[in-house]
N, C-alpha and C positions, 0 to 999 in steps of 0.2 A: 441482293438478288431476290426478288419476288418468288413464292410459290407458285404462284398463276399469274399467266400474263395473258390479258385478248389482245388480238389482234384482229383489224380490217381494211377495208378500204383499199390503203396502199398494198395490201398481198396482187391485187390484179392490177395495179397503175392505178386503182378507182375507176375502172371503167365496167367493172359487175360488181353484185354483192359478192363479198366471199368470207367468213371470217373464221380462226382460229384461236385455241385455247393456248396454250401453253403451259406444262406442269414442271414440276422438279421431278428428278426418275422417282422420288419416296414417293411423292403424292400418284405417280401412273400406278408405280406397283401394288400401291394400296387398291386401285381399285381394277387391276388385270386380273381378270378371272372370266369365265366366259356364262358362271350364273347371273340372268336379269338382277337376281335381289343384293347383289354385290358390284357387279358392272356398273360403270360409270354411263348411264345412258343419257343424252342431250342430243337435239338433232333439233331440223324442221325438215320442212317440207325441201327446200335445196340443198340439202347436204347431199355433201357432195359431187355437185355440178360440175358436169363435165370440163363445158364449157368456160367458167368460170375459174379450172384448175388447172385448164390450159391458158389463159390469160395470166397466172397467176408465176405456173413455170415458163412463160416469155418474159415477165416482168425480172422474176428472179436470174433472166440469161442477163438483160439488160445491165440490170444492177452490179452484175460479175464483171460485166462489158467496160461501165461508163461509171466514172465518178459522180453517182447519182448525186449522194449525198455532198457533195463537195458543191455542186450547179445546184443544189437547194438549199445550201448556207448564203451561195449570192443573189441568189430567186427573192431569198426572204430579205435580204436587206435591201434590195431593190423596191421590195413591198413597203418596205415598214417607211424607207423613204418619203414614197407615194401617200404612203398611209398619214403620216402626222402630217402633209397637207389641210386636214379636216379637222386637226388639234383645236384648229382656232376657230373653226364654224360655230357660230354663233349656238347652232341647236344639237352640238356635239358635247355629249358628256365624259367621254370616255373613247379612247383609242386602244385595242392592246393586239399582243401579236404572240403568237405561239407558235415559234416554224413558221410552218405555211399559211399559216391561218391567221387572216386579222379581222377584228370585230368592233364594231365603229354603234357607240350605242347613243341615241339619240334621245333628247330630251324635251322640253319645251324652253328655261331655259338654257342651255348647256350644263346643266347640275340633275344630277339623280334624285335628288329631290325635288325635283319638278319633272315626273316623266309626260309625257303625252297623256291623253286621256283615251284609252284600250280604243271605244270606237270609234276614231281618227285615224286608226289602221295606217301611221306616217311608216312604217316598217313594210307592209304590203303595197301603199303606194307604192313606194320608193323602189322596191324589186319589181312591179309591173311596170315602173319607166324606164329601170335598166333591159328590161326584155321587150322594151319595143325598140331598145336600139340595140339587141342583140347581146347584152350583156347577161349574165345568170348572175344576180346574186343573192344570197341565202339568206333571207328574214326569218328571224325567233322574238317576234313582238317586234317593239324597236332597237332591236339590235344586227343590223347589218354583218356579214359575214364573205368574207373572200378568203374560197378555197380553190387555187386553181388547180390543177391538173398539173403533171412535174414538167411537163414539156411544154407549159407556157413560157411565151421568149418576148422581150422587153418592149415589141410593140402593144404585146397583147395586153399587159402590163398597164403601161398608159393609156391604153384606151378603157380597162377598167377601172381605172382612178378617175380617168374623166367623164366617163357615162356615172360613175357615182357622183359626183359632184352634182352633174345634171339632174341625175334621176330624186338628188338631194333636194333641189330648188324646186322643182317639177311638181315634188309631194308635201313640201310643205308652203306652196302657192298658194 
């Protein structure tokens, strides 16, 4: 069991920022006291939000509701499916998946030692040809990124395995 855990994103479904610490009760009571020079202070500018911890207690009814997690062990295998489609793409180096989250890293030729060259932006392409056909998805250089949302349902699915493909061909044209 960790001493501190963060937490984000999924506290609201990912639909605001919102994020949390989490302590063991030693670590809180070390620092419960109500002097600045001993209180644990960390904040920004959102803490707090209202808004954002009312999304977060509908998210938490849901979760009590709905075998979230059980529809996001078949979400993800459904992905990962999807995903080693690109295994074999000539300019794919690399597939992996974490949960929800799969990342498709792009090379020159399919090997990490041969990446793109930085201003060739094949990573930025490739997210502006998915968002002209309505897709989102998340570039960190050439590393493609699919996070969907928990309540993506299996068409939505393949049409962002196949606007990657596309948006694949697109940017490296």
């Amino acid at each position: 069991m960790p001493d501190l855990m963060c937490l984000s994103k999924g506290l609201t479904g990912g639909f605001m920022p919102l994020a949390a610490v989490l302590a063991t009760q030693r670590i809180y009571d070390a620092f419960l006291d109500d002097s600045r020079e001993r209180a644990f202070l960390h904040s920004h500018s959102y803490t707090g939000n209202p808004l954002a911890c009312a999304a977060a207690l509908a998210t938490l009814d849901i979760f009590e509701r709905d075998d979230v997690l059980a529809r996001n062990r078949d979400t993800a295998a459904r992905m990962a499916a999807l995903a080693q489609s690109f295994a074999t793409h000539p300019h794919v180096a690399d597939v992996r998946q974490a949960g929800m989250i799969v990342a498709i890293e792009l090379a020159q030729d399919g090997n990490r030692a041969t990446p793109f060259a930085a201003k060739r932006q094949v990573g930025l392409k490739a997210y502006r040809a998915a968002l002209q056909r309505g897709v989102v998805l998340r570039p960190l250089g050439d590393v493609l990124y699919w996070m969907p949302p928990y309540c993506v349902d299996q068409a939505q699915l393949q049409l962002l395995a196949e606007v990657t493909g596309e948006a694949l061909d697109e940017a490296l044209a």
